[in-house]
C-alpha positions in Angstrom: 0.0 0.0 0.0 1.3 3.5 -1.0 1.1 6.4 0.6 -2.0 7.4 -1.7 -3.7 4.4 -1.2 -3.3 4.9 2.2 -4.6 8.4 2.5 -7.5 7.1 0.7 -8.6 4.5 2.7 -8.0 6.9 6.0 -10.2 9.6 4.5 -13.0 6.4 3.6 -12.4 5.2 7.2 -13.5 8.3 8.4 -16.3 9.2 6.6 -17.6 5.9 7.6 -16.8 6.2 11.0 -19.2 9.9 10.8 -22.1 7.8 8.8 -21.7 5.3 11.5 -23.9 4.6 14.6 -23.1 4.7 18.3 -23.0 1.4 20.1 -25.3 2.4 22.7 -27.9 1.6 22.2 -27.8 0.0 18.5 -25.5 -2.9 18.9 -26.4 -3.4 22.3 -30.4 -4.1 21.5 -29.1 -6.2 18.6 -27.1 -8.5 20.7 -29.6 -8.1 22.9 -32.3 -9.4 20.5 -30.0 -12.3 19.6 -29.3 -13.0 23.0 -33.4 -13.1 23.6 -33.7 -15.5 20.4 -31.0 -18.4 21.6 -32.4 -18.1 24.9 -35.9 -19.2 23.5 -34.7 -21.3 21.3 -32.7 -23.4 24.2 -36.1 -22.9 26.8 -38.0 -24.7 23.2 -35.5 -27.7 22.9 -35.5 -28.4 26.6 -39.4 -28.4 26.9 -39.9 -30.8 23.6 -36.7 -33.4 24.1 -36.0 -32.9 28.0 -32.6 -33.5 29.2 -30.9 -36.7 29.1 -30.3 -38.6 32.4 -27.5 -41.1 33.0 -27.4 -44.1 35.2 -26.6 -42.8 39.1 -23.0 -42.7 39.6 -21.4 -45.7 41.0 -17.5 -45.0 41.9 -16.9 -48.8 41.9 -17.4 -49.1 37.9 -15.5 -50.2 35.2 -17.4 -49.7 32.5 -17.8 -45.9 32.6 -16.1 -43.9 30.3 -15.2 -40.3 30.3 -15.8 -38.1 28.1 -14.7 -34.0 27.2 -17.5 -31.4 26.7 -18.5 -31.6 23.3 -16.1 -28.1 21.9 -13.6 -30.6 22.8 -14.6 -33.9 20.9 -12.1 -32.7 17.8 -9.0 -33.0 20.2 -10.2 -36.4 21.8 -10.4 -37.8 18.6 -6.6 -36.2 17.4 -5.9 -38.3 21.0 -7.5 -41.5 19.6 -6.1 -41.9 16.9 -2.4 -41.1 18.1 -3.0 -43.3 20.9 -1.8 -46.2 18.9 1.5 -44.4 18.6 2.8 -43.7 22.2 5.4 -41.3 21.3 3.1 -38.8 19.5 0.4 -38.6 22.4 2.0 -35.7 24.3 1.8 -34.2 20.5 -1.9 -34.9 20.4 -2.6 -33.7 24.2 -0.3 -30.9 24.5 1.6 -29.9 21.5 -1.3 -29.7 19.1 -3.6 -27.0 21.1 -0.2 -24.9 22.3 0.4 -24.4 18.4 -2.5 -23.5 17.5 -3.1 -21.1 19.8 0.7 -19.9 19.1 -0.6 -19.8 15.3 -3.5 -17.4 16.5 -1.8 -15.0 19.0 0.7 -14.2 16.3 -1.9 -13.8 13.3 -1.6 -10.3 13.3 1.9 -10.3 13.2 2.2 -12.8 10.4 -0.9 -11.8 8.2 0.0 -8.1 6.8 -2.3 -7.9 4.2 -4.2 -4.3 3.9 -7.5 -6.5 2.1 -10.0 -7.6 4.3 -12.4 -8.8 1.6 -12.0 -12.3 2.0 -13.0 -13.4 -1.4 -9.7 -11.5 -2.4 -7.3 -13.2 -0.3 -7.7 -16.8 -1.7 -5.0 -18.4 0.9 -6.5 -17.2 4.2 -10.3 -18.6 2.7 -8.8 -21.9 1.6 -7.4 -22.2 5.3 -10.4 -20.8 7.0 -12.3 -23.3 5.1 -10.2 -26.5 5.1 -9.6 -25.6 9.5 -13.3 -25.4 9.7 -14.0 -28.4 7.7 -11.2 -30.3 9.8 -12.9 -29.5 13.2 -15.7 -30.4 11.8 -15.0 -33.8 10.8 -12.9 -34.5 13.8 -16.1 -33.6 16.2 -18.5 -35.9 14.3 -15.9 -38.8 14.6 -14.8 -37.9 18.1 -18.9 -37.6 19.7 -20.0 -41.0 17.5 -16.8 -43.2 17.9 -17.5 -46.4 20.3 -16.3 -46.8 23.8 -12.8 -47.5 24.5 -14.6 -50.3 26.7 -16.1 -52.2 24.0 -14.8 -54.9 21.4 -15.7 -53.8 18.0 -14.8 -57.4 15.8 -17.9 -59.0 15.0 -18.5 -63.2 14.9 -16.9 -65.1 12.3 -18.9 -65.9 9.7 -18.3 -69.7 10.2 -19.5 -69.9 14.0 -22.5 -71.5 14.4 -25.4 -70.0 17.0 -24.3 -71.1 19.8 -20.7 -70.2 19.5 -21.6 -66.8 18.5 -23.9 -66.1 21.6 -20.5 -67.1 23.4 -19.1 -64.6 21.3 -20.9 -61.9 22.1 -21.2 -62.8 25.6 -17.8 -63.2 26.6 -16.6 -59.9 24.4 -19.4 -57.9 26.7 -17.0 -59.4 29.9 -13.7 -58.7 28.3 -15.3 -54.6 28.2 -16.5 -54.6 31.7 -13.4 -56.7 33.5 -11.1 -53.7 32.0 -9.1 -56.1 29.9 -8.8 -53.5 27.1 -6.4 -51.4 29.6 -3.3 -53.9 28.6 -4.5 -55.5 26.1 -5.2 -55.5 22.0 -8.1 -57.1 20.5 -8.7 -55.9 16.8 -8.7 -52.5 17.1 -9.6 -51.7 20.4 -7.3 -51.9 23.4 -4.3 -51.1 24.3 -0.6 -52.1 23.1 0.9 -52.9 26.2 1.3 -54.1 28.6 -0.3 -57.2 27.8 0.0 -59.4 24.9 -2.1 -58.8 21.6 -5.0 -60.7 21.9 -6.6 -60.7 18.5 -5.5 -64.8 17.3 -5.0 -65.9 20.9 -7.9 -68.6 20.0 -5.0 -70.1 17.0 -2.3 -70.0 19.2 -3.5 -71.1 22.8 -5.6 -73.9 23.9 -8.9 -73.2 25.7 -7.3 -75.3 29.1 -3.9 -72.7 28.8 -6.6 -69.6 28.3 -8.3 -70.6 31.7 -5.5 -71.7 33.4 -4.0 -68.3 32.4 -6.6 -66.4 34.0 -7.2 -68.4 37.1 -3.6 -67.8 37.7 -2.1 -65.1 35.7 1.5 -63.4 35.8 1.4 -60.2 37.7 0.5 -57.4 37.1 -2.6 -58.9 35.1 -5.2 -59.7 37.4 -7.0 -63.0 38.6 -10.8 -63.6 37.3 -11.3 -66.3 38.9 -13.4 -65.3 41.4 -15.8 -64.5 38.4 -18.9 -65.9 38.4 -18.6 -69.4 36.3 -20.7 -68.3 33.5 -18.9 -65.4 32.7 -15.8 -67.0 33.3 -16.9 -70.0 30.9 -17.7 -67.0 28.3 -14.9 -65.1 28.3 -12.6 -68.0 28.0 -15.3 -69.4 25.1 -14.8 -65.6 23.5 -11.2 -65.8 23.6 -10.8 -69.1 21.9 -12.4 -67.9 19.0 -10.2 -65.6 18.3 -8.6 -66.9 15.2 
C-alpha cells in the first residue's frame, strides 16, 4: 500500500466512522435481541426433548467412560487416533492446542495484508475453510466413535449359534473386567502391557486360556473369582479368536 492508497482508505475510514452509529444503544439491542432469540430457542429444545439422564454414579465401575464437553470432541479424537502411537500422544494432548493457539496469537503479526475482503485473499479462505472443515470432521468422529470399553470385531462368519452367543457374551465381559487397559483385541485396546490378543484362539488352547486367567503373571489380574458363567464366556470368547 502506497502512501495514496493509504490516505484514501484513511479519509474512507472516516467518513464511515461519521455515517456510523453509536453502540449504545444500537448494537447493544441487537445483541440483545439475539441473546433473547438463543435463549428461546434453548427454553424450546428443553421443553420438547428434555434432558438426558445417566445411570446414578457408581464410583466402583468399570465400565464408565469419560468423556470432554462436546467443543472438545475434535481434540479427543486427534488423541485416539495417536494413541496407537505412544510417542506422538503428548503431540496430540499438549503440542497440538499450544500451536494452534501460538498460530492465533501471532496472526496479526504474520498476516500483513491491507485486504479484508476475504474473497480476495484466496490463501486465508482456503485455510479458514479447510480448519473449519477439519474441526468439523474430527467432532463428528470424536462424539460417535464407540467406547474405549467395547470390542468392536464381530463373529466369524463360520461360527454356528451357539458359538456366537458365546461370542458376544464373553466380548461384553472382556469390556466390563477392564481387559482393554493392557490388552489388544482388533482395534480396540491397548498395546501394552499385555499381549495382543486378536489370534490368541489359534495359538493357545482353551485349558492354557483358563488356566491363564485363574492364575495369571502379575501385574494382570486373577478372574477367577468371576462368576462361572462369565468365566466359561470369556474364555469361550477368547478361543475364538482366530
Amino acid at each position: 500500500m502506497n502512501q495514496a492508497e493509504k490516505e484514501q482508505y484513511l479519509r474512507d475510514y472516516s467518513t464511515l466512522k461519521n455515517q456510523g452509529k453509536p453502540f449504545f444503544p444500537y448494537a447493544v439491542a441487537k445483541d440483545a435481541l439475539m441473546a433473547l432469540i438463543v435463549m428461546i430457542v434453548i427454553i424450546l429444545l428443553a421443553l420438547t426433548f428434555g434432558a438426558e439422564l445417566g445411570p446414578k454414579v457408581n464410583p466402583t465401575t468399570t465400565t464408565y467412560v469419560p468423556r470432554p464437553d462436546w467443543y472438545f470432541y475434535f481434540l479427543f479424537e486427534v488423541l485416539r487416533v495417536m494413541k496407537n502411537v505412544p510417542k506422538f500422544t503428548p503431540m496430540a494432548t499438549i503440542g497440538v492446542p499450544t500451536i494452534c493457539m501460538i498460530l492465533l496469537f501471532l496472526l496479526p503479526f504474520y498476516d500483513r495484508s491491507p485486504e479484508r475482503r476475504i474473497e480476495r485473499r484466496p490463501v486465508a479462505l482456503v485455510a479458514g475453510v479447510l480448519t473449519i472443515a477439519t474441526m468439523a470432521y474430527l467432532t463428528y468422529t470424536g462424539a460417535s466413535t464407540g467406547s474405549p470399553n467395547t470390542v468392536a470385531l464381530k463373529p466369524p462368519a463360520n461360527l454356528n449359534a451357539s458359538e456366537k452367543q458365546t461370542f458376544q457374551a464373553g466380548a461384553l465381559v472382556v469390556g466390563q473386567s477392564g481387559c482393554l487397559a493392557c490388552h489388544k483385541i482388533g482395534d480396540n485396546g491397548n498395546s501394552g502391557p499385555g499381549p495382543d490378543l486378536t489370534h490368541i484362539g489359534s495359538i493357545v488352547l482353551p485349558g492354557a486360556i483358563a488356566s491363564t486367567l485363574r492364575n495369571p503373571t502379575a501385574p494382570m489380574p486373577s478372574f477367577k473369582n468371576l462368576p462361572p458363567n462369565k468365566f466359561n464366556a470369556l474364555v469361550g470368547f477368547l478361543s475364538l479368536l482366530q
